[in-house]
DSSP file (Angstrom, degrees, kcal/mol; ACC not computed):
  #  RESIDUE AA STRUCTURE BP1 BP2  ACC     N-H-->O    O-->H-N    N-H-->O    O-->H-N    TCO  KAPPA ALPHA  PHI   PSI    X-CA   Y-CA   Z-CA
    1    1 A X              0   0    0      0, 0.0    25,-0.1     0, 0.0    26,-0.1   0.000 360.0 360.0 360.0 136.7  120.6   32.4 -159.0
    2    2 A X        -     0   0    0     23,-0.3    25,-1.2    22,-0.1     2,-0.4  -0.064 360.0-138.8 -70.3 162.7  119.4   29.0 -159.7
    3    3 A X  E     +a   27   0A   0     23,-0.2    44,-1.9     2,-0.0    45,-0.9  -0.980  23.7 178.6-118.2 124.8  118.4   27.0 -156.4
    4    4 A X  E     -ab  28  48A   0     23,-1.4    25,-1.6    -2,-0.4     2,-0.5  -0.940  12.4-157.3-139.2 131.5  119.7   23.0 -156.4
    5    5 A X  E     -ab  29  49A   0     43,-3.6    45,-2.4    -2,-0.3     2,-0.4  -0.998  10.5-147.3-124.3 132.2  118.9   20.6 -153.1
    6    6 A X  E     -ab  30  50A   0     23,-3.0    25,-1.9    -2,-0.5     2,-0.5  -0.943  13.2-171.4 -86.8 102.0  121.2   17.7 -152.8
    7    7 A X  E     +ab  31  51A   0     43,-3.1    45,-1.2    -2,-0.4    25,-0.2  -0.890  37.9 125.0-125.1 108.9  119.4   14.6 -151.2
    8    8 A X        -     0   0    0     23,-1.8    23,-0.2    -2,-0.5    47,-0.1  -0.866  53.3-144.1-177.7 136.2  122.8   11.7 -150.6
    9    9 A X  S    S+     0   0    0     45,-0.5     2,-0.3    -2,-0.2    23,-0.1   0.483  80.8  90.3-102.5   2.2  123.5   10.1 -147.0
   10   10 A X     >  -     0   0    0      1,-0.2     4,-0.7     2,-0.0     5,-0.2  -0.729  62.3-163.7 -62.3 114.4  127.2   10.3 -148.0
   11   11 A X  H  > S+     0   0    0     -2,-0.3     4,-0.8     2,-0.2    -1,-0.2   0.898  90.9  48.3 -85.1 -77.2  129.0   13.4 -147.1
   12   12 A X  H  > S+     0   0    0      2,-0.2     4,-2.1     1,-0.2     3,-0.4   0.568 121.3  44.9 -27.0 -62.6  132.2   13.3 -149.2
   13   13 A X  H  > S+     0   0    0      1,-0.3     4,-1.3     2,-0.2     5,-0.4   0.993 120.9  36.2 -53.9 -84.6  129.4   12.4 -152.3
   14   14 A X  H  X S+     0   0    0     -4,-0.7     4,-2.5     1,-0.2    -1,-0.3   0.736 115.9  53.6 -42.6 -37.4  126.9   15.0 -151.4
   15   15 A X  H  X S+     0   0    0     -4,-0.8     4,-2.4    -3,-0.4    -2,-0.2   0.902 115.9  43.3 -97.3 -66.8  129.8   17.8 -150.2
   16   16 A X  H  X S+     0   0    0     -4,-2.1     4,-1.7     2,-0.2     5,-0.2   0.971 110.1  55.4 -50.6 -68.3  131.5   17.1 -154.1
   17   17 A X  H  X S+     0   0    0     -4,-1.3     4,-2.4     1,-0.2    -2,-0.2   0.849 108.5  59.1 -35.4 -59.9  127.9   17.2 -155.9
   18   18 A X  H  X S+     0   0    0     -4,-2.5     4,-3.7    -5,-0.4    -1,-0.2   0.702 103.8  38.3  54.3-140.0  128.0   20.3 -154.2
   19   19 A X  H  X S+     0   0    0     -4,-2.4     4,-1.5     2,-0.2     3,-0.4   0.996 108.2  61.1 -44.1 -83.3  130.7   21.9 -155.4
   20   20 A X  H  X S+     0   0    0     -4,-1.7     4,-2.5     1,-0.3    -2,-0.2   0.800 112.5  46.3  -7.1 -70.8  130.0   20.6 -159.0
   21   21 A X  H  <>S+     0   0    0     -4,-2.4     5,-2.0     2,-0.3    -1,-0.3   0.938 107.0  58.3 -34.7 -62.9  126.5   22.7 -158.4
   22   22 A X  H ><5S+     0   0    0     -4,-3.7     3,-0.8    -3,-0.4    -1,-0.2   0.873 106.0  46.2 -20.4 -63.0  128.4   25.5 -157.2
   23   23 A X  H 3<5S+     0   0    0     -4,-1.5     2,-1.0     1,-0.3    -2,-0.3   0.829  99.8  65.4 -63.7 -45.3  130.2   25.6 -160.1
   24   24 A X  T 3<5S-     0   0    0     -4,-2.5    -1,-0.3    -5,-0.2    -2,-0.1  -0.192 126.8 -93.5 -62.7  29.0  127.1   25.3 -162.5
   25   25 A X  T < 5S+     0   0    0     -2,-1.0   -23,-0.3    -3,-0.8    -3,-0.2   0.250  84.6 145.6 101.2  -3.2  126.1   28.7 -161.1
   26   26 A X      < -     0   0    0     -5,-2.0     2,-0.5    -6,-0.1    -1,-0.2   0.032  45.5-150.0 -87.6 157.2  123.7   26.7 -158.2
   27   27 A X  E     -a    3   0A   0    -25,-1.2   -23,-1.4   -26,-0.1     2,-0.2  -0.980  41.3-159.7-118.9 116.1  123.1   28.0 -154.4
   28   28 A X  E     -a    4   0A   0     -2,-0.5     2,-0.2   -25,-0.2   -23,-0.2  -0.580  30.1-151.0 -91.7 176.4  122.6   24.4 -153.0
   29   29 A X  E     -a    5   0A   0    -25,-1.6   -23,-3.0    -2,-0.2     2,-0.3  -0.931  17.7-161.2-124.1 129.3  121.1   22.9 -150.0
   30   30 A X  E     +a    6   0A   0     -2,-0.2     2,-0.2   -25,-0.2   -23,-0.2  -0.902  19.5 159.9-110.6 152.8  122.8   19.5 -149.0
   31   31 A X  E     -a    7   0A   0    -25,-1.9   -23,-1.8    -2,-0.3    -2,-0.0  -0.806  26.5-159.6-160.6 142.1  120.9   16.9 -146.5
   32   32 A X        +     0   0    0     -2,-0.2     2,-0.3   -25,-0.2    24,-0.2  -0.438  66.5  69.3-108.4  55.7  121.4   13.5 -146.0
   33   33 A X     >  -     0   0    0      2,-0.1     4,-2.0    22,-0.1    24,-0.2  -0.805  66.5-142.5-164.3 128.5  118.1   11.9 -144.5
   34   34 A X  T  4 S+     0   0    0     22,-3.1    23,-0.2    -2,-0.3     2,-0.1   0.461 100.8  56.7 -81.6  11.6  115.1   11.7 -146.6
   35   35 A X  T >4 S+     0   0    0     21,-0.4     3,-0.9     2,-0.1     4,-0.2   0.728 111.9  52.1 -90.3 -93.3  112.2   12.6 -143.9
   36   36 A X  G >> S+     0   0    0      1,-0.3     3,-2.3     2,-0.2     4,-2.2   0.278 107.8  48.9 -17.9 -69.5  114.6   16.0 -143.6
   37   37 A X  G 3< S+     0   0    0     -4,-2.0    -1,-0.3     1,-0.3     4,-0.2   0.092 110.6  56.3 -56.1  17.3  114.6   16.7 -147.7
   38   38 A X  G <> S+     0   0    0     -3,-0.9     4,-0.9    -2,-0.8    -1,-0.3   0.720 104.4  44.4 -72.2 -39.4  110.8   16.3 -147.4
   39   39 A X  T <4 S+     0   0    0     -3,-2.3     5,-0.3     2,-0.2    -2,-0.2   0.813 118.0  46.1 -82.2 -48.3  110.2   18.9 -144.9
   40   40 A X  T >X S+     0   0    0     -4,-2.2     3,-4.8     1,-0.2     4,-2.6   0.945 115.3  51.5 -53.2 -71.3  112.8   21.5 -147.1
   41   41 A X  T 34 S+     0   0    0      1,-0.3    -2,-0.2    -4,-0.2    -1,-0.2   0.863 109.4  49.4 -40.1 -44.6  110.8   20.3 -150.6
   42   42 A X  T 3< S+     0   0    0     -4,-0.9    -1,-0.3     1,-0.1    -2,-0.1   0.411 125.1  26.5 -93.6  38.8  107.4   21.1 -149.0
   43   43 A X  T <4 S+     0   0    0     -3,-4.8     2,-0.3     1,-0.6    -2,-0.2   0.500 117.4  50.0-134.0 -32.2  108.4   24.4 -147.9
   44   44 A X  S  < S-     0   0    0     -4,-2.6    -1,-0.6    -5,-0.3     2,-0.3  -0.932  73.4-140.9-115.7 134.9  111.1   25.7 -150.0
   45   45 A X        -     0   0    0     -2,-0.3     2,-0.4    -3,-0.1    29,-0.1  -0.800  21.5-167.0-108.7 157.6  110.6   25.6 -153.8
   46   46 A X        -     0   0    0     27,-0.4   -42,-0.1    -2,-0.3     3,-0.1  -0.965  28.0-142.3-145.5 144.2  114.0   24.6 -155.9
   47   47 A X  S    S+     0   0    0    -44,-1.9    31,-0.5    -2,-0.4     2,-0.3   0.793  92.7  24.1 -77.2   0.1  114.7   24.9 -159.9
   48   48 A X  E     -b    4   0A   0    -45,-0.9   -43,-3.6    29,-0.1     2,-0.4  -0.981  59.9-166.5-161.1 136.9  116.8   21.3 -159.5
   49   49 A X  E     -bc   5  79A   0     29,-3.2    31,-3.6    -2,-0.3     2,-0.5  -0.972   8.4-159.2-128.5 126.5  117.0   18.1 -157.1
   50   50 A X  E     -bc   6  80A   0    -45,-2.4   -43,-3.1    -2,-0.4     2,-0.2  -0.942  24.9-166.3-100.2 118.4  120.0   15.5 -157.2
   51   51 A X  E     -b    7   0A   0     29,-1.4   -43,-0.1    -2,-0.5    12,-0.1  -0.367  15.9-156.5 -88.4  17.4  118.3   12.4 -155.5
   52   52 A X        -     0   0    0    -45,-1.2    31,-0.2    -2,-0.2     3,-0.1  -0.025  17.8-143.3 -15.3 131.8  120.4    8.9 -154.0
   53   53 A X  S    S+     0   0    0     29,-0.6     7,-1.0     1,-0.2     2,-0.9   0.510  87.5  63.1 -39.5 -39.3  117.9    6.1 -154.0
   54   54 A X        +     0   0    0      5,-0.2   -45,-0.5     6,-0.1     2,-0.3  -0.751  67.1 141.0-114.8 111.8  119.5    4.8 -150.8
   55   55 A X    >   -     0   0    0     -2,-0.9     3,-0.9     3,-0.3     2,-0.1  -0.957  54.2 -95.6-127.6 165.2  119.1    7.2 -148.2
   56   56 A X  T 3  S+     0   0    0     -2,-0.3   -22,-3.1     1,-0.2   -21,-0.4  -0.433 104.4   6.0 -86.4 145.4  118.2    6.8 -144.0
   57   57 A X  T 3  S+     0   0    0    -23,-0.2    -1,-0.2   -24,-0.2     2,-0.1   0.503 135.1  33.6  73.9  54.8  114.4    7.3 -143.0
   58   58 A X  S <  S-     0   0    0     -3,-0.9    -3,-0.3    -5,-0.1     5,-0.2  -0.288  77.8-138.7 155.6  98.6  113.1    7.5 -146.7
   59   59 A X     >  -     0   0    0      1,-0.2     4,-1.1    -5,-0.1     3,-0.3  -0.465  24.2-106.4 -94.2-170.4  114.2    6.0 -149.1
   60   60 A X  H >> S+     0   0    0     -7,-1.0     4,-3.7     2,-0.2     3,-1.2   0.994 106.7  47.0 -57.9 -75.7  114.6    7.5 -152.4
   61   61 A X  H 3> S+     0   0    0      1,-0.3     4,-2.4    -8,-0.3    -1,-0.2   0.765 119.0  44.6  -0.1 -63.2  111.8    6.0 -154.7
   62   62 A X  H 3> S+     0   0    0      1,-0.3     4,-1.2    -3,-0.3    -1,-0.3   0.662 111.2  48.7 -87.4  -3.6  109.4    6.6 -152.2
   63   63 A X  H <X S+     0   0    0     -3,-1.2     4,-1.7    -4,-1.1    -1,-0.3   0.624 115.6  48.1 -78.7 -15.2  110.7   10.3 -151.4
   64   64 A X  H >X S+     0   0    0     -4,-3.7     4,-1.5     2,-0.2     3,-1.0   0.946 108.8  56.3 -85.3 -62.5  110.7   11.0 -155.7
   65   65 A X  H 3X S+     0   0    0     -4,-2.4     4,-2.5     1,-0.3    -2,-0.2   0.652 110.9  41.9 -68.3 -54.0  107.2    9.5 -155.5
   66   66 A X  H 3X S+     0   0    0     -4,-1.2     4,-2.2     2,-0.2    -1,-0.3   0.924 110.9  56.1  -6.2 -85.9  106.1   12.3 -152.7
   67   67 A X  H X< S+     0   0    0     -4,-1.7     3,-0.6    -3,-1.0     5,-0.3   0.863 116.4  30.6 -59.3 -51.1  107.7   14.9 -154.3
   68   68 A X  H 3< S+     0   0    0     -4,-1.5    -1,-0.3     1,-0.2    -2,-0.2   0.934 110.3  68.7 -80.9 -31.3  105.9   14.6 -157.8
   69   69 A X  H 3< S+     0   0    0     -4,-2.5    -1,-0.2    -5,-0.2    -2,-0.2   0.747  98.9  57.7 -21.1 -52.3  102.6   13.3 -156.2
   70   70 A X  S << S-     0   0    0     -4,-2.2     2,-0.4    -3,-0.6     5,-0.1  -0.505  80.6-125.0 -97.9 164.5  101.8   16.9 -154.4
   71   71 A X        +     0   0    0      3,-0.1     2,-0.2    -2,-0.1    -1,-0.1  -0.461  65.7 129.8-101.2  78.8  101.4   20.0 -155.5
   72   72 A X  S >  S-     0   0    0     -2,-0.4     3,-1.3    -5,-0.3     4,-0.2  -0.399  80.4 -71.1-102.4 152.6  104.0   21.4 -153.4
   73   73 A X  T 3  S+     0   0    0      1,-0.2   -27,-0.4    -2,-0.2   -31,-0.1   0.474 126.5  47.2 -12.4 -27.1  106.7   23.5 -154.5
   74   74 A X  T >   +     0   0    0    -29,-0.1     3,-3.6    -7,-0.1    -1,-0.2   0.624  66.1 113.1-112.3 -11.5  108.4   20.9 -156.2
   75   75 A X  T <  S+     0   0    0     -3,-1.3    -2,-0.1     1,-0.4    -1,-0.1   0.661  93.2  36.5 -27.4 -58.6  106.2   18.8 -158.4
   76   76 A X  T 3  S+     0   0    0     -4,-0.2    -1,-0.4     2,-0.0     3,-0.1   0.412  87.4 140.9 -82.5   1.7  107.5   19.8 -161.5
   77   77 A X    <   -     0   0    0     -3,-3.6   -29,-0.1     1,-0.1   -30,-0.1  -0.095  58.0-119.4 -20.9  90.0  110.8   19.8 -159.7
   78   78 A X        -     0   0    0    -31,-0.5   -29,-3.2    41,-0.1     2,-0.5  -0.289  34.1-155.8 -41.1 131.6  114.1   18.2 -162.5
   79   79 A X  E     -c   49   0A   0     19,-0.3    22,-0.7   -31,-0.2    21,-0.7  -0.954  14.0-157.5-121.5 136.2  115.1   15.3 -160.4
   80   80 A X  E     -cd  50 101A   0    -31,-3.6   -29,-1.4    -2,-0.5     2,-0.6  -0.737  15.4-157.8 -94.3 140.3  119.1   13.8 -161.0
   81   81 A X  E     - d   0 102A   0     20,-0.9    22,-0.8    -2,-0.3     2,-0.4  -0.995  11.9-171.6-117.6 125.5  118.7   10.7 -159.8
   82   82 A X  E     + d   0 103A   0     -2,-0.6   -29,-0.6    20,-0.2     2,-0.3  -0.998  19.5 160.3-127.2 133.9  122.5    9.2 -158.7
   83   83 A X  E     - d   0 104A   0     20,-2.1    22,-3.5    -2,-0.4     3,-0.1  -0.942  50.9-166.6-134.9 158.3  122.7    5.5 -157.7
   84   84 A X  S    S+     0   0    0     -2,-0.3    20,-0.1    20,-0.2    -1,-0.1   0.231  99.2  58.7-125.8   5.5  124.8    2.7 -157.2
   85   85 A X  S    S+     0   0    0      2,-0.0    -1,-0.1     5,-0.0     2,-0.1  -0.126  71.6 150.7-125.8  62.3  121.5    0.4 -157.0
   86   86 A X        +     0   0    0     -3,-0.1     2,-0.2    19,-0.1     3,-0.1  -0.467  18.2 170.7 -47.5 134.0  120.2    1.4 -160.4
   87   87 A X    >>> -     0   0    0      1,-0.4     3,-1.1    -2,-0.1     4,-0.9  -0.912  49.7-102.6-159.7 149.9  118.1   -1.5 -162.0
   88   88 A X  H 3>5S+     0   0    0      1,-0.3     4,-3.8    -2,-0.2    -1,-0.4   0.663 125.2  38.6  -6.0 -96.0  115.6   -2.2 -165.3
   89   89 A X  H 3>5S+     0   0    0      2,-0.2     4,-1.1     1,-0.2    -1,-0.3   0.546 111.2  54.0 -56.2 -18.5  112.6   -1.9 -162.7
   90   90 A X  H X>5S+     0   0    0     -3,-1.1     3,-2.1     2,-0.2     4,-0.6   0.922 115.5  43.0 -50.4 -80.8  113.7    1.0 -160.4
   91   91 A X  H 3X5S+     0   0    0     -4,-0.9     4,-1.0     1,-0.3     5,-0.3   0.778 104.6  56.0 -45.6 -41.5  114.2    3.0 -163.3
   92   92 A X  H 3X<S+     0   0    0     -4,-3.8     4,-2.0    -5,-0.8    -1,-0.3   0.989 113.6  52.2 -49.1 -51.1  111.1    2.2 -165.1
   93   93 A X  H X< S+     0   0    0     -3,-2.1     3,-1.0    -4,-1.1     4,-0.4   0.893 108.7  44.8  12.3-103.6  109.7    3.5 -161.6
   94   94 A X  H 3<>S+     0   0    0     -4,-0.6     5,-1.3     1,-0.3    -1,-0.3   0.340 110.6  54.2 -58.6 -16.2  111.3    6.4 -161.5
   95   95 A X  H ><5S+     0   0    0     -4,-1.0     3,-1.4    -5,-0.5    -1,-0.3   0.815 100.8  60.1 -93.5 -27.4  110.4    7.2 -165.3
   96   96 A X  T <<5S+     0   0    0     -4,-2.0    -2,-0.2    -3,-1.0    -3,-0.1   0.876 102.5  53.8 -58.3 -31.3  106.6    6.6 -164.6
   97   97 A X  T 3 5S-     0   0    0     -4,-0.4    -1,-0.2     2,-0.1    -2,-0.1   0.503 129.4-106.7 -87.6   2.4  107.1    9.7 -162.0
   98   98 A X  T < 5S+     0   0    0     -3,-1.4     2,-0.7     1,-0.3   -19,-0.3   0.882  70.4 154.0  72.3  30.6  108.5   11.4 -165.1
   99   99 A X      < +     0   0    0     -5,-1.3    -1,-0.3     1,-0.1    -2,-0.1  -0.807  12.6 169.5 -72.6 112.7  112.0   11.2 -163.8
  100  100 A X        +     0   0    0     -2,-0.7     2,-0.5   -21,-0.7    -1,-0.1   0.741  50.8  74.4-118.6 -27.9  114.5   11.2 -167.2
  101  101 A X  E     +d   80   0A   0    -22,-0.7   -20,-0.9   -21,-0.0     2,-0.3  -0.689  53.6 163.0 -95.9 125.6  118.1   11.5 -165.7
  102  102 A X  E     -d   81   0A   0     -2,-0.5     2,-0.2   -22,-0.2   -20,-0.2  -0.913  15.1-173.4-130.1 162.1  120.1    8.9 -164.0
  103  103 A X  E     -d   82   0A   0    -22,-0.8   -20,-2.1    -2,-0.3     2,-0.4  -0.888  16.3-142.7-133.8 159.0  123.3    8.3 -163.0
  104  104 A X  E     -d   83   0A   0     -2,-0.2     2,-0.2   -22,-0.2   -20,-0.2  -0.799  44.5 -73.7-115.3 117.7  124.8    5.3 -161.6
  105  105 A X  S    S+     0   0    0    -22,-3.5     2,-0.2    -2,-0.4   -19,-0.1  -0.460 115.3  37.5 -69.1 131.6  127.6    5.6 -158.9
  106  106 A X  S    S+     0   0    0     -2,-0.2     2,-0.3   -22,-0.0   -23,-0.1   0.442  85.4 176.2 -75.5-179.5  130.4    6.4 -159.6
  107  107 A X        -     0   0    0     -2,-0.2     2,-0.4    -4,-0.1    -2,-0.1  -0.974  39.1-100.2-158.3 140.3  129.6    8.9 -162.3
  108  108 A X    >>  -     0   0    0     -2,-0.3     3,-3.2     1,-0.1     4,-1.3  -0.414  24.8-134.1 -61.3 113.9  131.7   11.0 -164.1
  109  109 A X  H 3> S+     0   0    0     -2,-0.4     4,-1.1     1,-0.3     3,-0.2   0.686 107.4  49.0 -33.6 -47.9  131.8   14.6 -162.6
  110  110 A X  H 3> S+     0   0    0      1,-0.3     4,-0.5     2,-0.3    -1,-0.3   0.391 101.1  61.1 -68.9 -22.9  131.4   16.0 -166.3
  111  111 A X  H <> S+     0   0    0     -3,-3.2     4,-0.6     2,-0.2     3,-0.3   0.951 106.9  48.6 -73.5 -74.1  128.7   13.8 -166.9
  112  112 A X  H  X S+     0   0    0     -4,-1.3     4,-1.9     1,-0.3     3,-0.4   0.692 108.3  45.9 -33.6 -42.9  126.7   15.6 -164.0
  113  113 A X  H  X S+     0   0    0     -4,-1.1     4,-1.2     2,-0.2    -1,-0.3   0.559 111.5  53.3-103.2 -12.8  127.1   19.0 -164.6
  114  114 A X  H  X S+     0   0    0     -4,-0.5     4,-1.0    -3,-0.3    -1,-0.2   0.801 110.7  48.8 -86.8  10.7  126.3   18.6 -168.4
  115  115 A X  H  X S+     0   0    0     -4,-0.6     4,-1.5    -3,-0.4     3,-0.5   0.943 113.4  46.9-109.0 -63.3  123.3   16.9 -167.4
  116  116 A X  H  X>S+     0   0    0     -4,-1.9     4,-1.9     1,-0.2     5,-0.5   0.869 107.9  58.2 -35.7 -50.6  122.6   20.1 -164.7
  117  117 A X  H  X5S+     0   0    0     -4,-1.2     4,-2.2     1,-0.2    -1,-0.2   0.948 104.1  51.4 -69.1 -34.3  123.3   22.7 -167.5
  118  118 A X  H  X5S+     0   0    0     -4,-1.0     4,-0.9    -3,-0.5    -2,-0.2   0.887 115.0  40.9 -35.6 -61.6  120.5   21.3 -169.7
  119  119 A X  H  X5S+     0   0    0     -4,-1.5     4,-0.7     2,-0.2    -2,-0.2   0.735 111.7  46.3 -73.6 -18.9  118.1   21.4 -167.3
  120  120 A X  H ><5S+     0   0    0     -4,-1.9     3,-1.3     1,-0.2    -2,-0.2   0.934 117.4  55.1 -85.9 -31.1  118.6   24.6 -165.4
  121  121 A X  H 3<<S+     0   0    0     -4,-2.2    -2,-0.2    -5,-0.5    -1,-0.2   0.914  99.6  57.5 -53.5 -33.3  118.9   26.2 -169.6
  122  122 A X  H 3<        0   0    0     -4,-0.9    -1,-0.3     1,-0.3    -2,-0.2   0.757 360.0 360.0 -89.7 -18.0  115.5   24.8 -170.6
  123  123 A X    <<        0   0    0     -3,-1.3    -1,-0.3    -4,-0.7    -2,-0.2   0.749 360.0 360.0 -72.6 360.0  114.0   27.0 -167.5
């Protein structure tokens, strides 16, 4: 079974993504604080990460920049990126770190999960 960590300071939002995962076949992990998803990512390795950009004591950017930076468990990690502060220069960012999937909140459930079935097939 594929393994997906959900990184979103929202509950309802992360709790849904979830589910969604669930459903794509996924065993998640939810946390909402980005020092916490640091500690899981350098310990635990996972085939998929859904990302917020604004989350409490880390914020996103600089938690994706981490994650592909080491060579930790996750490096090559797909990262989902979901925002509602999407912009030109974030995303340019976040594409330098080899980041390719965004979506911008809201986002269509359907959207998500074909975006998740792509990547967890190509492993």
């Amino acid at each position: 079974m594929k393994r997906a960590l959900v990184i979103e300071d929202q509950k309802p939002i992360r709790e849904s993504v979830g589910e969604l995962l669930e459903i794509a076949g996924c065993e998640t992990r939810l946390i909402g604080d980005g020092q916490a998803a640091l500690e899981e990512l350098l310990g635990c390795p996972y085939d998929l990460i859904i990302l917020d950009l604004n989350i409490p004591s880390m914020d996103g950017v600089s938690l994706a920049e981490t994650i592909t930076s080491q060579d930790g468990p996750n490096a090559g990690t797909p990262i989902i990126v979901i925002s509602a502060y999407l912009s030109p220069p974030v995303t340019e960012n976040l594409q330098q770190l080899n980041i390719k999937h965004f979506l911008e909140k809201p986002f269509v459930a359907e959207e998500l999960l074909g975006i998740v079935k792509e990547l967890l097939e190509k492993d």
